[in-house]
C-alpha atoms as one frame of an Amber mdcrd trajectory, in Angstrom:
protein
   0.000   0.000   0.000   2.911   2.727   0.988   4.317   1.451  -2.589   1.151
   2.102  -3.885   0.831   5.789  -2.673   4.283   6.868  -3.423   3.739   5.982
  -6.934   0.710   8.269  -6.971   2.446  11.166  -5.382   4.904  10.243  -7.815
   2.744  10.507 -10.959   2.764  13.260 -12.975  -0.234  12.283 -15.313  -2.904
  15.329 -14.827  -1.015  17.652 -12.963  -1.304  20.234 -15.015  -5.310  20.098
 -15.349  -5.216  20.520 -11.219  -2.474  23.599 -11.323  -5.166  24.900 -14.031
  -8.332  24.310 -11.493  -6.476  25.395  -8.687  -5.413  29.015 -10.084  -8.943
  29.157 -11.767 -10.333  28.791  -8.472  -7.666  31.232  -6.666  -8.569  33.698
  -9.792 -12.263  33.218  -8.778 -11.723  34.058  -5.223  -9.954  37.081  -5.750
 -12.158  38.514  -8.382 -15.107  37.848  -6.004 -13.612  40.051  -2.968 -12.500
  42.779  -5.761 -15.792  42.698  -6.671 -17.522  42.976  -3.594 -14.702  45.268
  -2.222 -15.451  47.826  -5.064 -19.594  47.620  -4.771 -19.362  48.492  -1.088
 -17.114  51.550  -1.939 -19.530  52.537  -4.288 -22.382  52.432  -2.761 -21.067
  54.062   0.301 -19.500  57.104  -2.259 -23.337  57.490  -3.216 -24.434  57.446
   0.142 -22.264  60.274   1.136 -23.313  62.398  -1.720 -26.920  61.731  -0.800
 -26.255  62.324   2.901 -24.955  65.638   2.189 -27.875  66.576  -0.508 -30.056
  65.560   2.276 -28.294  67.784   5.456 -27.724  71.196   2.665 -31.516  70.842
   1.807 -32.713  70.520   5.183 -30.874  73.300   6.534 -32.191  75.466   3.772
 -35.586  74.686   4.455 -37.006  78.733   4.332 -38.857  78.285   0.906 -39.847
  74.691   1.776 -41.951  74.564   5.496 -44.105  76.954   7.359 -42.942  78.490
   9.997 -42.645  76.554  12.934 -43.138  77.596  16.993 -41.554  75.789  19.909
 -44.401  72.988  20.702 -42.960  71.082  17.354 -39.942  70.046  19.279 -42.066
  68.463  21.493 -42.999  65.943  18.890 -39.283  65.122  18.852 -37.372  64.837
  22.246 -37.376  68.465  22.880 -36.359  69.480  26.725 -37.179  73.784  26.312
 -39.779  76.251  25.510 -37.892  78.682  22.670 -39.663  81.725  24.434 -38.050
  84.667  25.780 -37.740  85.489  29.793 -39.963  82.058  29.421 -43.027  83.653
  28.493 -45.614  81.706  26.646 -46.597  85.377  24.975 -43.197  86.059  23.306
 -42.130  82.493  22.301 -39.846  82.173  18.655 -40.702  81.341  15.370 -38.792
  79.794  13.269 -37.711  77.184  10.445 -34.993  76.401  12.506 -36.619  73.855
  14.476 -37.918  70.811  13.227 -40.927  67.964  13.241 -41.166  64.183  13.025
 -43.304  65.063   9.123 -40.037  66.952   7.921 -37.946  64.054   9.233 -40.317
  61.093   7.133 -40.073  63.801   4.077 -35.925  63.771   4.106 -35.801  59.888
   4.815 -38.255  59.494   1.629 -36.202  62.448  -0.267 -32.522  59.941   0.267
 -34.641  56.989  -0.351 -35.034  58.279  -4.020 -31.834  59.214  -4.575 -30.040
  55.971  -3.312 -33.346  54.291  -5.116 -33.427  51.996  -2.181 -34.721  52.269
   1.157 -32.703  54.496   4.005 -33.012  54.742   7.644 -32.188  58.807   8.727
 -31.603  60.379  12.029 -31.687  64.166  12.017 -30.123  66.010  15.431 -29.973
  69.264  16.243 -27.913  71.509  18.731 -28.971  74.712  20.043 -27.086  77.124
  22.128 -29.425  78.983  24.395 -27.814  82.454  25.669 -28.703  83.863  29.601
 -29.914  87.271  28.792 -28.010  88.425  31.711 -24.387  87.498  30.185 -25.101
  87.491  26.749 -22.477  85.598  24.363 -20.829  84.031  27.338 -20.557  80.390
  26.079 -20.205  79.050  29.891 -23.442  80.742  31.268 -25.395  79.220  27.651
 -27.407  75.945  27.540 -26.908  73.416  24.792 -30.108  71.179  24.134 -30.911
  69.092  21.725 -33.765  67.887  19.718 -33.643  64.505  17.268 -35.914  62.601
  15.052 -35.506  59.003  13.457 -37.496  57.685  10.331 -36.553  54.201   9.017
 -37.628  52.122   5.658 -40.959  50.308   6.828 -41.304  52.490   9.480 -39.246
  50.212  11.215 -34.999  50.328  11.730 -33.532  47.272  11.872 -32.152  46.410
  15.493 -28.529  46.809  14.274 -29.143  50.540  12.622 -31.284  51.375  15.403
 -28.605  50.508  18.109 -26.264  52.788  15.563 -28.386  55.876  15.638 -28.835
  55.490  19.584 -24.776  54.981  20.117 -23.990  58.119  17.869 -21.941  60.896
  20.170 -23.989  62.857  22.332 -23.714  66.483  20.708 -23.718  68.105  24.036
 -21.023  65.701  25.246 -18.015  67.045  27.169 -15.121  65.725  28.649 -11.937
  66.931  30.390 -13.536  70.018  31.335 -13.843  71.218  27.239 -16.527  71.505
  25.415 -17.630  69.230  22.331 -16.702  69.630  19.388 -20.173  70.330  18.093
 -20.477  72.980  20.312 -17.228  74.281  19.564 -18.360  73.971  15.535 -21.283
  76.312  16.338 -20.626  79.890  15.053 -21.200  83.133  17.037 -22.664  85.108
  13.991 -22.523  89.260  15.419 -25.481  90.930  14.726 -27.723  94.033  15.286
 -30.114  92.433  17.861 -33.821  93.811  18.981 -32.735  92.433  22.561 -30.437
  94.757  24.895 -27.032  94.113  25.104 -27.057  90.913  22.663 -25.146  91.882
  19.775 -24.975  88.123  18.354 -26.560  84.611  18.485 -24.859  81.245  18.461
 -25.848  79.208  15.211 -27.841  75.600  15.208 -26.338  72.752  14.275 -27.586
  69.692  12.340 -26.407  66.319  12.221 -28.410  64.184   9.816 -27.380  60.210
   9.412 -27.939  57.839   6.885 -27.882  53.846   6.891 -28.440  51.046   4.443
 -28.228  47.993   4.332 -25.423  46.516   2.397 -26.895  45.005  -0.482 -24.712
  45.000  -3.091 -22.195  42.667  -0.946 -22.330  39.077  -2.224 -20.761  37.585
   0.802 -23.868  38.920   2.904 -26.625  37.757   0.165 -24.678  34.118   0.448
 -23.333  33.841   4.185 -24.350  36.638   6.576 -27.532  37.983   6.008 -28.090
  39.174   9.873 -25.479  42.585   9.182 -24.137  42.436  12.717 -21.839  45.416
  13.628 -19.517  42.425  14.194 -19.802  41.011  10.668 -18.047  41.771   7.630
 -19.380  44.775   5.407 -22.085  45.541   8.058 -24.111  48.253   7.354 -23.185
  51.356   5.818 -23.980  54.635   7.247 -23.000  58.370   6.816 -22.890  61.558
   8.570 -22.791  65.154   7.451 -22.633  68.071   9.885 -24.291  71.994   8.739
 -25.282  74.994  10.076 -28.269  76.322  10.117 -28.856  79.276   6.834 -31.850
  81.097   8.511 -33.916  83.680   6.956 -36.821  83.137   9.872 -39.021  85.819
  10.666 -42.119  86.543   8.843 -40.908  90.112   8.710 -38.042  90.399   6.420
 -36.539  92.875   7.829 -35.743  91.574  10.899 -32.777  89.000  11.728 -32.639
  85.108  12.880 -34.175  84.622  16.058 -31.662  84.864  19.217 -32.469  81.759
  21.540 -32.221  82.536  25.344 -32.191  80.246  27.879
């Protein structure tokens, strides 16, 4: 029998026919992960350039909703009243802030454009000045108002568990400020209100996910898109400021949002 097997290892009859299937089949494998490799990259490039359609259209939003007053935030996860001296009587109006309807609109807008369905998550970061130190960033509140709208009307546990991880905007650490907060502007400005010659500028943060469809290895082998797995799910972020142009009255400037 040993005689028997050396002579096989020893035979050189077909050997090149298994060289042949065995580069075929290395050729395969490599033109498989190239393939899936340059799909993923694709389809994330389009989702960043429909992310960032989606966060420059919302923030320019002026020609496209009504007016909004403070009680739409409430729809949201909103924690303040935008009123002055927190009277009911004098609250703001303004496109700035945002509704759960606006939210569905955008996630149907990307779904369009990536001509599949999208998950979105839309945050927002306001800096509310004390009227007694205007402009003084450590006597200001930061709060924050978000919105989610998902394909189905339902995100998937994995984006959902995404959107709920994503930095806090208000977060701080080491005594400094985040770097949201930091990002906001402090636009100068003739103001209506005494001794407030400026207004810090809202931020949005508006996130996109898919899921990974293009990838072949999770149509064949991993169709649960775990964080953990390979090619989860793709997200991506963009980051604006608010362009206001808020007041029914022309004239006058963006509201100033005290605390």
């Amino acid at each position: 029998m040993m005689t028997n097997l050396i002579k096989f290892i020893n035979n050189k009859k077909g050997e090149l026919s298994i060289e042949f299937a065995a580069v075929v089949l290395l050729f395969l494998v490599l033109i498989y992960i190239a393939y899936d490799t340059y799909s993923s990259i694709m389809l994330q490039s389009k989702l960043d350039r429909t992310t960032y359609t989606v966060a420059s259209l919302f923030r320019e939003r002026t020609n496209l909703y009504p007016i909004a007053d403070e009680e739409l935030g409430s729809s949201l996860s909103s924690e303040f009243s935008l009123c002055r001296q927190s009277t009911s009587s004098a609250c703001f109006k303004t496109y700035e802030l945002f509704d759960q309807n606006q939210v569905n609109q955008m996630q149907k807008l990307a779904t369009n454009l990536m001509n599949k369905d999208v998950s979105i998550n839309i945050d927002s970061l306001f800096i509310l000045q004390n009227p007694l130190s205007p402009g003084i960033i450590q006597d200001a509140k930061f709060v924050t108002t978000s919105g989610f709208s998902c394909a189905g009307g339902t995100c998937s546990s994995e984006i959902k568990n995404y959107f709920n991880t994503l930095p806090k905007m208000t977060a701080s650490s080491g005594g400094s400020y985040s770097a949201f907060v930091e990002m906001s502007p402090f636009a100068s400005r003739v103001s209506t209100q005494k001794n407030i010659k400026g207004r810090w500028v809202p931020i949005y943060r508006v996130n996109v996910c898919i899921n990974n469809d293009e990838s072949l290895y999770l149509k064949l082998f991993n169709k649960t898109r775990l964080d953990s797995d390979f090619l989860p799910n793709l997200c991506s972020e963009a980051v604006v400021i608010s362009r206001c142009n808020s007041i029914n009255d022309a004239t006058k400037d963006c509201p100033i949002y005290l605390s």
